[in-house]
GUFI-817014 format. One line per 8 residues: number of its first residue (from 1); their letters; for each residue z, x negated, y of C-alpha. Coordinates in nm, 4 decimals. Layout:
N
NUM> a> Z,X,Y ~ ...;
This chain:
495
1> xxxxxxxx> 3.5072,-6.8566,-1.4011 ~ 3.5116,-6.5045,-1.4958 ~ 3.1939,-6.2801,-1.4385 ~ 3.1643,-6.0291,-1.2237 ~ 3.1576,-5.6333,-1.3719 ~ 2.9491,-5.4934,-1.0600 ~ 2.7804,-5.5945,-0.7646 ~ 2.7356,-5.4376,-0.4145;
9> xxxxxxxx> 2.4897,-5.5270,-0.1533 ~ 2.5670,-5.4396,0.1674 ~ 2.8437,-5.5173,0.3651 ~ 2.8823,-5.2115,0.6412 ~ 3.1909,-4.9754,0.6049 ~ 3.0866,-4.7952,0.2739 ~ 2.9835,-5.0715,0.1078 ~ 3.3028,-5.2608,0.2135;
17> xxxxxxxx> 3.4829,-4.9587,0.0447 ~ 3.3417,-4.9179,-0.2548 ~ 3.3854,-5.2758,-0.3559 ~ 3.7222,-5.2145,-0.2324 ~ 3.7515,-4.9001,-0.4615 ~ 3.5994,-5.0761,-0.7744 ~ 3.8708,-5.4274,-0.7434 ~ 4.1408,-5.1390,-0.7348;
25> xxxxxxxx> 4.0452,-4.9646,-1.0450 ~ 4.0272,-5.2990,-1.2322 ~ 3.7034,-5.4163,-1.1759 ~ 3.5759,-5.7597,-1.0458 ~ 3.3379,-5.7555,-0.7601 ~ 3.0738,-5.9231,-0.6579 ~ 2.9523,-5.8970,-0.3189 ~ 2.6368,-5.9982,-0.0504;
33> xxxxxxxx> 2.5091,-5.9069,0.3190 ~ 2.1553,-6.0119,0.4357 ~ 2.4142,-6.1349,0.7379 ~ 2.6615,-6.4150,0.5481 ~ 2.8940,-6.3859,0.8317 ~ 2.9673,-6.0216,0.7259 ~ 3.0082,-6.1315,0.3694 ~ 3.2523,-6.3820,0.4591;
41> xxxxxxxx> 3.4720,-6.1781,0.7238 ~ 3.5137,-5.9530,0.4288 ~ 3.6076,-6.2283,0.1905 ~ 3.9079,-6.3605,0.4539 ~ 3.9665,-6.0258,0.5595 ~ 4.0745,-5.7336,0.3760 ~ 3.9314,-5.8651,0.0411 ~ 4.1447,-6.2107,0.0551;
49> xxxxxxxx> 4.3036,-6.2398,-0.2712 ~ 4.1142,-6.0061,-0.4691 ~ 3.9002,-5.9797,-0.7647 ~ 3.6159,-5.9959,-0.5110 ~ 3.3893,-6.2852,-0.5392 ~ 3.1797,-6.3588,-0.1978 ~ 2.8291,-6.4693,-0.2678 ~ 2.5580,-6.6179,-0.0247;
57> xxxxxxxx> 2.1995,-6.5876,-0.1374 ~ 2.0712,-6.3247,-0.4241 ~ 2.0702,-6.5720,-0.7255 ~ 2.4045,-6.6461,-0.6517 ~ 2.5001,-6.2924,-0.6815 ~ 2.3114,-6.2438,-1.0128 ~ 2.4707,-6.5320,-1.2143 ~ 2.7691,-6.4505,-1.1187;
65> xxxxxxxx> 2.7270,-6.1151,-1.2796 ~ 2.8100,-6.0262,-1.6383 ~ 2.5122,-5.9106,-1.8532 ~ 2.3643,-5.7019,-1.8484 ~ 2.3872,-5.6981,-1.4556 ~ 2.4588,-5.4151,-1.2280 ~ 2.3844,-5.4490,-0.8752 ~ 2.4794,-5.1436,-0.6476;
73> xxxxxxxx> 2.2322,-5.1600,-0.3419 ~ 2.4193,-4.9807,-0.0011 ~ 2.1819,-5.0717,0.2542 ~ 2.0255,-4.8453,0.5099 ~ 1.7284,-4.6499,0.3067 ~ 1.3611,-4.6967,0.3402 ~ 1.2441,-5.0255,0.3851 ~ 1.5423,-5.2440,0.3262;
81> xxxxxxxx> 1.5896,-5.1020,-0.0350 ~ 1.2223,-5.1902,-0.1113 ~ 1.3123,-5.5388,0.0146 ~ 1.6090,-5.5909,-0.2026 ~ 1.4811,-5.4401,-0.5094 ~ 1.1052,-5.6836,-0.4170 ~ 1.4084,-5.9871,-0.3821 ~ 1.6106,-5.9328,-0.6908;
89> xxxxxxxx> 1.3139,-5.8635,-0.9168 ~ 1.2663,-6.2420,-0.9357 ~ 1.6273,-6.2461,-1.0990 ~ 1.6807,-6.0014,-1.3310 ~ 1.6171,-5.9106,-1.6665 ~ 1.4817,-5.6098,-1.9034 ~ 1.8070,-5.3942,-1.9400 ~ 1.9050,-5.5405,-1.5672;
97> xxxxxxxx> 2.0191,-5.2195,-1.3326 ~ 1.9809,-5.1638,-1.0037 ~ 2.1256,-4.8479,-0.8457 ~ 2.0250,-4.7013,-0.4861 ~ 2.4066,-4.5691,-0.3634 ~ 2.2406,-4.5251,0.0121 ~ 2.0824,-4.1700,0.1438 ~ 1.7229,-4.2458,0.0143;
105> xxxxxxxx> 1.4385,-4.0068,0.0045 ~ 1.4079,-3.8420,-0.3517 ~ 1.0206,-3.8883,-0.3506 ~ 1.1102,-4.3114,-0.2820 ~ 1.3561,-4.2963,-0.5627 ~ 1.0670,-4.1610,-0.7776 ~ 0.8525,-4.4189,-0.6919 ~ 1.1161,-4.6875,-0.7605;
113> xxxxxxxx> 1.1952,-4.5429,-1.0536 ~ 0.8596,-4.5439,-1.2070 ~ 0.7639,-4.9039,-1.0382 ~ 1.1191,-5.0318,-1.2007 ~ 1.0720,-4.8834,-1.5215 ~ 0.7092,-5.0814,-1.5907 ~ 0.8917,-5.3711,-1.5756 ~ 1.1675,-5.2727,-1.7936;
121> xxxxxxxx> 1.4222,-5.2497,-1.5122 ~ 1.6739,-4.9639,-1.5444 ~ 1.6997,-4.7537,-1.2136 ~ 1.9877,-4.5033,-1.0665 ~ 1.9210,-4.3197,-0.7504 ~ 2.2914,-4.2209,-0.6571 ~ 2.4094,-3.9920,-0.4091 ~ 2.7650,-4.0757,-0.2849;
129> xxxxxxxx> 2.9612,-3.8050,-0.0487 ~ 3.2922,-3.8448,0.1159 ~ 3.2311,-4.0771,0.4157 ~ 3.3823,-4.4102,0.4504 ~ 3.7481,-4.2749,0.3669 ~ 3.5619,-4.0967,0.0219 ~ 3.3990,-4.4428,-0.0469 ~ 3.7672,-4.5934,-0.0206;
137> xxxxxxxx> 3.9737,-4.3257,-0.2188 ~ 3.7267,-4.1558,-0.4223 ~ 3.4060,-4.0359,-0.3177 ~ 3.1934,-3.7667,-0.5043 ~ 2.8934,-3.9228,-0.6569 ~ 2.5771,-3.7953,-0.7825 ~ 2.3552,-4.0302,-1.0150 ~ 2.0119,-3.9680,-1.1344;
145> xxxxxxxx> 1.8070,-4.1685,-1.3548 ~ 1.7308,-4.2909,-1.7055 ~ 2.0529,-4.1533,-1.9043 ~ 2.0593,-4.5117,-2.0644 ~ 2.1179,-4.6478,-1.7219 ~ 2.4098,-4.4021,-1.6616 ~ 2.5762,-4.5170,-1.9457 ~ 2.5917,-4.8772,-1.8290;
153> xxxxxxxx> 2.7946,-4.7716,-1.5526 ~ 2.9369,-4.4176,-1.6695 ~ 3.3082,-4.5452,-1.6784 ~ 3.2734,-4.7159,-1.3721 ~ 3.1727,-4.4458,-1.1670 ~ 3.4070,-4.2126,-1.3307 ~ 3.7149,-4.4541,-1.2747 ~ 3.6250,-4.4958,-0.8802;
161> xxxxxxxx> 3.5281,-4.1365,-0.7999 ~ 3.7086,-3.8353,-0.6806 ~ 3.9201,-3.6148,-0.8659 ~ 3.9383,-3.2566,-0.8731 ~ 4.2870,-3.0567,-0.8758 ~ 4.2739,-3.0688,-1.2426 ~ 4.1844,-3.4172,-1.3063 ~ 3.8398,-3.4175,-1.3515;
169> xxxxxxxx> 3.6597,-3.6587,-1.2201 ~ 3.3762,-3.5499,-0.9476 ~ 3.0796,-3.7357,-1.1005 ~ 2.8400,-3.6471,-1.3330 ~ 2.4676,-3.7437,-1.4774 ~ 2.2203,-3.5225,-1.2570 ~ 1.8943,-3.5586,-1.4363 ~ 1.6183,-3.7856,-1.4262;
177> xxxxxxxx> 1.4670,-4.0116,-1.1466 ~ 1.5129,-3.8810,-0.8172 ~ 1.7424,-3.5878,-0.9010 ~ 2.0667,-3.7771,-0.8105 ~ 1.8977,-3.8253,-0.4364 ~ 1.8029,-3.4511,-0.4304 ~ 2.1200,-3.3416,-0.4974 ~ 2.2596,-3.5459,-0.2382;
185> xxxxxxxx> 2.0482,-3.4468,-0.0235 ~ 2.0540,-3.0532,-0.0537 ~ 2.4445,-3.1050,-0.0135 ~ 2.3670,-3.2816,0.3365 ~ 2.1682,-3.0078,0.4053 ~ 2.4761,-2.7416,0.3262 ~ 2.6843,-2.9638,0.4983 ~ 2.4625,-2.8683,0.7944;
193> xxxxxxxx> 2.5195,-2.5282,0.7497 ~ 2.8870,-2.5562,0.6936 ~ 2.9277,-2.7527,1.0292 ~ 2.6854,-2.5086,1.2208 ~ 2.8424,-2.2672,1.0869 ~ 3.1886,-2.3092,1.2094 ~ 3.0807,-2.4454,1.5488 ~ 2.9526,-2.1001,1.6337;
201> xxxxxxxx> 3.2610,-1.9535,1.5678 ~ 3.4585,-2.1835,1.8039 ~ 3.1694,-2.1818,2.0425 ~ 3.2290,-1.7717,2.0326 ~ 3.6255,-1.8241,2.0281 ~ 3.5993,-2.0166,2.3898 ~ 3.3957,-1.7965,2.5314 ~ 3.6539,-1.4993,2.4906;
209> xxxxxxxx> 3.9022,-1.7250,2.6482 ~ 4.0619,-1.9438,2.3685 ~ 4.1703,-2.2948,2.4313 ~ 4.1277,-2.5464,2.2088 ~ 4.5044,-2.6031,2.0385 ~ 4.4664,-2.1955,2.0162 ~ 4.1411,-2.1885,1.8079 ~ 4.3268,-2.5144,1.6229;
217> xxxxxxxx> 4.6032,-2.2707,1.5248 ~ 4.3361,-2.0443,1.3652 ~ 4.1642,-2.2663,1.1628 ~ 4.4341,-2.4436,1.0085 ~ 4.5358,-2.0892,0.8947 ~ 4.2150,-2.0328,0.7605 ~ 4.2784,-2.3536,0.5638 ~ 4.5972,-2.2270,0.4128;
225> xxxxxxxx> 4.6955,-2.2749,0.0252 ~ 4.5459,-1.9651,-0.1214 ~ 4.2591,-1.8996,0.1731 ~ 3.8878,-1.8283,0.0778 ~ 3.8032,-2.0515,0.3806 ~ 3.9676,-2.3918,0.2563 ~ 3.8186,-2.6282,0.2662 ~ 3.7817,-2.9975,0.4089;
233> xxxxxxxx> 3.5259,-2.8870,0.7607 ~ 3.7919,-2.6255,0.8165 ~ 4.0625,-2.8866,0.7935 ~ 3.9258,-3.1559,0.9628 ~ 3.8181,-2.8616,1.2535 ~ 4.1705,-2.7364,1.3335 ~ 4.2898,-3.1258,1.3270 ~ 4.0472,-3.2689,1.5468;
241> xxxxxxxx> 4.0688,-2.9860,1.7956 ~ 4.4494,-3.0981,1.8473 ~ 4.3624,-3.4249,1.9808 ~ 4.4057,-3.4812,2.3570 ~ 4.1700,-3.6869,2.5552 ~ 4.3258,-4.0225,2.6264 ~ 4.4984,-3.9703,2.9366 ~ 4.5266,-3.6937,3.0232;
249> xxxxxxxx> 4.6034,-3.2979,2.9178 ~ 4.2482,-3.2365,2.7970 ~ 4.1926,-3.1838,2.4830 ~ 3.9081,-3.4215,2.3499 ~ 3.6757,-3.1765,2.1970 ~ 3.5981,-3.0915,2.5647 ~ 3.5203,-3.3813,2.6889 ~ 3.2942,-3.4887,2.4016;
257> xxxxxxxx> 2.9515,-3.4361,2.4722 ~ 2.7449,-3.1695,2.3381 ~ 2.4645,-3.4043,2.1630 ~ 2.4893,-3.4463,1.7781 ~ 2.2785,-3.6849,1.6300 ~ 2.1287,-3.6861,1.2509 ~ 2.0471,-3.9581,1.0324 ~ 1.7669,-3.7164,0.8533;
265> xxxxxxxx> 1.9051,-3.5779,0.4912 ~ 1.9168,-3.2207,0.6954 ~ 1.5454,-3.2733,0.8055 ~ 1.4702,-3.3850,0.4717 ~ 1.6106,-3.0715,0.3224 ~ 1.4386,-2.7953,0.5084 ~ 1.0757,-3.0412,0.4654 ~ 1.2099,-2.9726,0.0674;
273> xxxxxxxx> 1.2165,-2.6398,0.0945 ~ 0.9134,-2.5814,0.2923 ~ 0.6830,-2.7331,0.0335 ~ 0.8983,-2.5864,-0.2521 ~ 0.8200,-2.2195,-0.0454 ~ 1.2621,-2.1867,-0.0824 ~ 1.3605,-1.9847,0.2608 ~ 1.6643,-2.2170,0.4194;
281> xxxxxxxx> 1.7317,-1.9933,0.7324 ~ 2.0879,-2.0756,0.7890 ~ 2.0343,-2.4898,0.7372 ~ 1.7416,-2.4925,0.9571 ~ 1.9164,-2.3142,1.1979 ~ 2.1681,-2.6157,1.2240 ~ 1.9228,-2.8855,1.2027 ~ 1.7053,-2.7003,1.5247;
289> xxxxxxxx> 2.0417,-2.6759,1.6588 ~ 2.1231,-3.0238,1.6386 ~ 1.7884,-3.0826,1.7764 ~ 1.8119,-2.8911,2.0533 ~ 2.1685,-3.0338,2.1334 ~ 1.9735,-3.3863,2.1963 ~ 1.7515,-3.1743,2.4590 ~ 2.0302,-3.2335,2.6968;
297> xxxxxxxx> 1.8754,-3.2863,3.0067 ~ 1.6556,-3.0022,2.9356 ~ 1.9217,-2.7891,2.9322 ~ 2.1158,-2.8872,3.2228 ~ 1.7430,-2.8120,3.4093 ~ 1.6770,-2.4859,3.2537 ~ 2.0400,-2.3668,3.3295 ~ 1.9857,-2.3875,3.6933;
305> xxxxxxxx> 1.6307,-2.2661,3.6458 ~ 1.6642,-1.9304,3.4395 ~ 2.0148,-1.7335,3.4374 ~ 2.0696,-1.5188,3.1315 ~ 2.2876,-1.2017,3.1975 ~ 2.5824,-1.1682,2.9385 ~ 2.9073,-0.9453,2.8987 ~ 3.2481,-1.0076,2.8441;
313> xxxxxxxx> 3.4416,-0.9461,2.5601 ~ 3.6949,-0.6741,2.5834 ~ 3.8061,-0.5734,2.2522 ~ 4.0625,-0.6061,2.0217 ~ 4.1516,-1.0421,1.9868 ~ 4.3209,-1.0447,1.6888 ~ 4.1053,-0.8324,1.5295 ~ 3.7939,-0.9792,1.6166;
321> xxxxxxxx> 3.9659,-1.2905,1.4891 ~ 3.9313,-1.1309,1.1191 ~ 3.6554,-1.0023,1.1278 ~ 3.5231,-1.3477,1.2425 ~ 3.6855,-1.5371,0.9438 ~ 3.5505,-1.2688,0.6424 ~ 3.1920,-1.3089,0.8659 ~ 3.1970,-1.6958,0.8415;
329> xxxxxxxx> 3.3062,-1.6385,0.4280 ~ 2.9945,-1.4314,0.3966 ~ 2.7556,-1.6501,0.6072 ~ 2.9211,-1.9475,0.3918 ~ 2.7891,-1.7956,0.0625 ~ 2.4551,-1.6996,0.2395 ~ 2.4518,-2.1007,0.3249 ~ 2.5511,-2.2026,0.0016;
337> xxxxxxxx> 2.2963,-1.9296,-0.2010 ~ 2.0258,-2.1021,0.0105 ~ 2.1228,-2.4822,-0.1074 ~ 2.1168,-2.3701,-0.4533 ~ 1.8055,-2.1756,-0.4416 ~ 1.6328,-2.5075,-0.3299 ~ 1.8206,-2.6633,-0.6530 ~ 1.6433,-2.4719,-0.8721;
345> xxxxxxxx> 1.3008,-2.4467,-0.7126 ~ 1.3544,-2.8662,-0.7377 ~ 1.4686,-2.8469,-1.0993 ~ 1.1587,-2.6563,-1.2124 ~ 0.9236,-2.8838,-0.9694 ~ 1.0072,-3.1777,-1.0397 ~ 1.1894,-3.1422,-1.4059 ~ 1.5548,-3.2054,-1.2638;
353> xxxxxxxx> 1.6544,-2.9777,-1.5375 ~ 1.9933,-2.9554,-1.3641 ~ 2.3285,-2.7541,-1.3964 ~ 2.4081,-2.6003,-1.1036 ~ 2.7539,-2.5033,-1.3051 ~ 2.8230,-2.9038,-1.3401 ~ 2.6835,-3.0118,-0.9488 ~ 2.9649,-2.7051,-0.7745;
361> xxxxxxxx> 3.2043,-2.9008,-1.0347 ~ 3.1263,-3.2527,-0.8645 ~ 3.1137,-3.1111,-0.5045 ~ 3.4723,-2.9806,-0.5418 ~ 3.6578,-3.2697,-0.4627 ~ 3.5354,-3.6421,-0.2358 ~ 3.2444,-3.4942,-0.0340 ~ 3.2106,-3.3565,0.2968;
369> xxxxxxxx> 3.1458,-2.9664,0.1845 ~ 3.4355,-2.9513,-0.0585 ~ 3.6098,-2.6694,-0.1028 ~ 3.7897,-2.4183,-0.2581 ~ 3.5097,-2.1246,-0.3330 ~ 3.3055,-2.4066,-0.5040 ~ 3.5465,-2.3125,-0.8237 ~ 3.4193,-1.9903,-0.7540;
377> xxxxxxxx> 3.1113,-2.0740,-0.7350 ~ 3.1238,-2.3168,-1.1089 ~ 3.2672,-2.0100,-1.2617 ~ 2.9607,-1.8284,-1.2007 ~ 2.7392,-2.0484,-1.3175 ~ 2.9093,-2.1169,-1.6632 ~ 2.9129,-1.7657,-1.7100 ~ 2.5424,-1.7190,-1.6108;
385> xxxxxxxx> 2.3154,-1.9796,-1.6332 ~ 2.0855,-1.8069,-1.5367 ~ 2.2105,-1.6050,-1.2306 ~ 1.9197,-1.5422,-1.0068 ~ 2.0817,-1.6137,-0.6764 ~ 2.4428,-1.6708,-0.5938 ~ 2.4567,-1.3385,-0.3949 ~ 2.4551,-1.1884,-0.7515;
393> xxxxxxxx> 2.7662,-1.3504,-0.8953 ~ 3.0099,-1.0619,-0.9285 ~ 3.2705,-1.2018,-0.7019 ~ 3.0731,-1.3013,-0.4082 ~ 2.8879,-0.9658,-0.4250 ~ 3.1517,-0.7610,-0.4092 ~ 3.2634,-0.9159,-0.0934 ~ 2.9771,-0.9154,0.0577;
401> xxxxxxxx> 2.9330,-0.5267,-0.0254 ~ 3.2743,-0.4547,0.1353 ~ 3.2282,-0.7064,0.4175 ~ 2.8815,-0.7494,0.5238 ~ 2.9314,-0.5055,0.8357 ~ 3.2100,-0.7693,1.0001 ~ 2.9122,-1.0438,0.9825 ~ 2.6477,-0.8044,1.1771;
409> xxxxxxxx> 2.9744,-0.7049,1.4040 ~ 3.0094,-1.1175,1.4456 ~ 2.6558,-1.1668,1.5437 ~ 2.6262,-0.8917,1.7919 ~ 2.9282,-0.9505,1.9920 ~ 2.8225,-1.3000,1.9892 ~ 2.4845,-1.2449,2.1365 ~ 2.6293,-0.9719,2.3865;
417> xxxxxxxx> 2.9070,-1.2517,2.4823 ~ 2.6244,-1.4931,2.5230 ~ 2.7007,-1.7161,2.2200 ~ 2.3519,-1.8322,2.0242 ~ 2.4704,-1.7809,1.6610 ~ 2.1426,-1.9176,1.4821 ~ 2.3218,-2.0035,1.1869 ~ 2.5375,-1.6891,1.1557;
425> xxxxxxxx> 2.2295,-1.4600,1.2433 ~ 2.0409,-1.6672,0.9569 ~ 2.2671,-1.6028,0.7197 ~ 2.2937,-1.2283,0.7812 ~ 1.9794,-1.2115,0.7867 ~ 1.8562,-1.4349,0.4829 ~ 2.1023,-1.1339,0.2823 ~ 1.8704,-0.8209,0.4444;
433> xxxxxxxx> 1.5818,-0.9601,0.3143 ~ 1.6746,-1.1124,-0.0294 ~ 1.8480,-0.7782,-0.0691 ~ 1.5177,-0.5530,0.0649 ~ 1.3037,-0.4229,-0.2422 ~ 1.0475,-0.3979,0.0348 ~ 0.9656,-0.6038,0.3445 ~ 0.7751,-0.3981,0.6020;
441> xxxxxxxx> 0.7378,-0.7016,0.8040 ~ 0.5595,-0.8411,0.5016 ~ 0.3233,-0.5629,0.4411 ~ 0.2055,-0.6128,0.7765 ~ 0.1632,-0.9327,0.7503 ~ -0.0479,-0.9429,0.4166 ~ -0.2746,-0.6848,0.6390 ~ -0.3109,-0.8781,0.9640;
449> xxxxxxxx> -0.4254,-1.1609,0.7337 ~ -0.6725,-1.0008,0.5313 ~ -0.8224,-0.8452,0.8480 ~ -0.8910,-1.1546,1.0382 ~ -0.9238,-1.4128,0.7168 ~ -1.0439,-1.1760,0.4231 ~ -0.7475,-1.3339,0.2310 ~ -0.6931,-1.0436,0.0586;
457> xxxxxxxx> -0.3724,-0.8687,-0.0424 ~ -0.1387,-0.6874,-0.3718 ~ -0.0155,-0.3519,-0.4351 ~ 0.2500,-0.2051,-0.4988 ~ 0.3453,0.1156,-0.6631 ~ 0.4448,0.3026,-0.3284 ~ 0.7629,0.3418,-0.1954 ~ 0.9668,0.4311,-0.4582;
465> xxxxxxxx> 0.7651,0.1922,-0.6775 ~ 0.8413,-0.1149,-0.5408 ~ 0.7208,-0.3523,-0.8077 ~ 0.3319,-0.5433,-0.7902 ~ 0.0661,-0.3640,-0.9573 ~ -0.0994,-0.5505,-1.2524 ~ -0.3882,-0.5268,-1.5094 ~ -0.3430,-0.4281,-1.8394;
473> xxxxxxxx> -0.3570,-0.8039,-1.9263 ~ 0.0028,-0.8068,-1.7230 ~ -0.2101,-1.0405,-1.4426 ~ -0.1354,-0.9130,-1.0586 ~ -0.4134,-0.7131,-0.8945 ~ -0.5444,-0.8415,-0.5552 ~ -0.7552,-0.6444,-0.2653 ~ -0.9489,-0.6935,-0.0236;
481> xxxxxxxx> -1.0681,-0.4104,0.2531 ~ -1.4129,-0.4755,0.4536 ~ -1.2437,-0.3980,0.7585 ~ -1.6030,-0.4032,0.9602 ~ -1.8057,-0.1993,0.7245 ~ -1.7857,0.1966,0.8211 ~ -1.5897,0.3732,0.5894 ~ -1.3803,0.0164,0.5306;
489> xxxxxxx> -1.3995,0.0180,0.1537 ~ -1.1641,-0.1381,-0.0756 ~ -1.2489,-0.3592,-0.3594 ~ -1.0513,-0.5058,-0.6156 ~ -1.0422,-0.9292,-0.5847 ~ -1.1804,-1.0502,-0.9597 ~ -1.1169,-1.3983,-1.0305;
């Protein structure tokens, strides 16, 4: 009987598809659910006649595998990982390798990592984007972990992933332990952004009187050949917006409720950048958004209990219609300059050492957030390296120079109209302040806390001085004023 290449665990829709995707691409595989009926409904199902080979208990599933064996775990993350990796520990060998395809926490794929590399067990934490149809066709996929382990399964990946326009496949080795999970992650978290994003600008188009095949009509323009705003969300958006409720004349989109649930990789993201100190304004806006949308009793109560007074709009449609599409561009590379901000903070943290250049490359094609700026957006990169934000990439600064007045036109009609743009406002918002040589708001703050905590503050030059004073030895200088004392002196903080 001839061995199986791969295994997956995990019989749900994107396992089912990626075992799927692997036979297709020449590649026998083995499969297993905890739940043998799923395994076998599979087996008569969709996978009858196929280079699939249906297994029933774990041991099964390893000797059935060709050495060394590579098991591809798509279970539900926490827990349930721990449980199969505890399980199949009994079965494999040094040089065995187990990879973690699921949406696991980066700081559990560290800790697997580590755990599975004492015992000689090789270990890939592996993001995978493109939903159950990506999983199926070609997904993007995002693997970190020992580079040895990457090569055991390098042409595999490569074979079953996406491909970009010009052939390239959208995979690539992220770095080491958990810095295929981060990745993953921090796209999630974009893909937040991306969603919130958009929904404010139909939210804003309905409330000037579109309808919903009207505002369809927009955004499949805006996802037009040669478009700055291509991309799949925008697609998918003027598609799904088409779709009548079953029925009737409605159109579905309003009759779906207004509750959108999370499975956590957004909430994991803005936890990331709050201990990393990386300001997400625009993807925490969507995931307090999301959270509020589950608040929807609440709502319906504090409608009836507090009315808030808004105006009408009465300019210009078609104009306001452009100046909403170069406002959602802008607050798009706001998003995105966010998500890769966290990316680097991570790579220095935790030693991801990655290439932002290479990760744009992988997004642009399977996943969720692809699109057609994230060319734009690999250019910059392999021509700096080192770019400090991508706000400074040539390209997307001009634009935002020329521009930026259409996104602060966007956010105050919006609010006058009555639409909450969180997102939008975060965005515009996140670009005054990364842009502002000097935050008043901050100065205040570094006062109010050294008056009521003695926490002391830094100088700067003055106003036309903006940088930090330092010491001759090139350390910053901190202060501290005795705000009680008479006279309030001001000493110099020695450490």
């Amino acid at each position: 009987m001839k061995k199986a290449d791969i295994a997956v665990i995990g019989m749900e829709v994107m396992g089912r598809n990626l075992a799927l995707n692997m036979e297709s691409r020449g590649y026998t595989v083995a499969v297993y659910n905890r739940t043998a009926e799923k395994t076998k409904a599979f087996a008569d199902g969709v996978a009858k006649g196929k280079n699939i080979i249906p297994t029933y208990d774990l041991k099964n599933l390893v000797d059935v595998l060709d050495s060394p064996k590579k098991i591809m775990l798509m279970v539900k993350e926490g827990q349930p990982v721990d449980n199969f990796i505890e399980s199949l520990l009994q079965y494999l060998k040094p040089g065995d390798l187990i990879i973690d395809g699921g949406n696991s926490f980066f700081k559990d794929t560290i800790r697997r990592n580590k755990m599975l590399s004492e015992k000689g067990i090789l270990f890939i934490g592996t993001g995978v984007s493109g939903g159950e149809e990506g999983a199926l066709k070609g997904p993007a996929i995002m693997p970190g972990g020992q580079i040895e382990a990457y090569k055991l399964v390098e042409k595999i990946f490569k074979d079953i992933s996406a491909k970009a326009y010009d052939g390239e496949p959208c995979v690539d080795y992220i770095g080491p332990d958990g810095a295929g999970h981060f990745v993953k992650t921090t796209h999630n978290g974009i893909e937040y952004g991306d969603m919130q994003l958009i929904g404010e600008v139909v939210w804003f188009f309905k409330n000037v009187g579109m309808k919903a095949d009207e505002i369809a009509d927009i955004m499949a323009e805006w996802n037009g050949e040669s478009d700055i705003l291509r991309s799949y969300l925008i697609e998918i958006t003027a598609d799904s917006m088409k779709q009548k409720h079953q029925g009737s004349d409605e159109f579905l989109v309003d009759r779906v409720a207004d509750i959108t649930r999370m499975k956590g990789t957004g909430t994991w993201t803005v936890q990331s950048a709050l201990e990393l100190l990386v300001p997400v304004p625009t993807i925490a806006a969507a995931v307090f958004s999301r959270e509020m949308s589950q608040d929807k009793e609440l709502r319906l109560a504090m409608a009836k209990k507090l009315t808030i007074p808004s105006g009408k709009f009465s300019g210009d449609k078609k104009e306001m219609i452009n100046v909403a599409h170069d406002a959602l561009y802008i607050a798009k590379i706001s998003s995105y300059a966010q998500g890769i901000a966290l990316l680097q903070a991570a790579s220095k943290a935790y030693n991801f050492n990655l290439n932002i250049g290479r990760i744009a490359k992988i997004w642009r094609a399977g996943c969720i957030i692809r699109a057609q700026f994230l060319d734009e957006i690999t250019k910059a990169y392999e021509a700096e390296p080192d770019l400090p934000n991508l706000l400074a990439a040539p390209k997307f600064a001009g634009f935002v120079e020329r521009n930026i007045e259409k996104l602060v036109k966007f956010v105050g009609v919006a609010h006058q109209c009555g639409v909450p743009a969180l997102a939008m406002s975060g965005s515009l918002d996140y670009i005054l302040q990364i842009t502002s040589p000097i935050m008043p708001s901050a100065q205040v703050s570094a006062l109010q806390r050294d008056y009521f905590g003695a926490h002391g503050y830094f100088k700067i030059g003055g106003q036309d001085k903006p940088e930090v004073m330092v010491n001759q030895e090139g350390k910053i200088r901190e202060f501290h004023t005795e705000w009680l004392v008479p006279g309030r002196p001001e000493k110099e903080i020695t450490k």
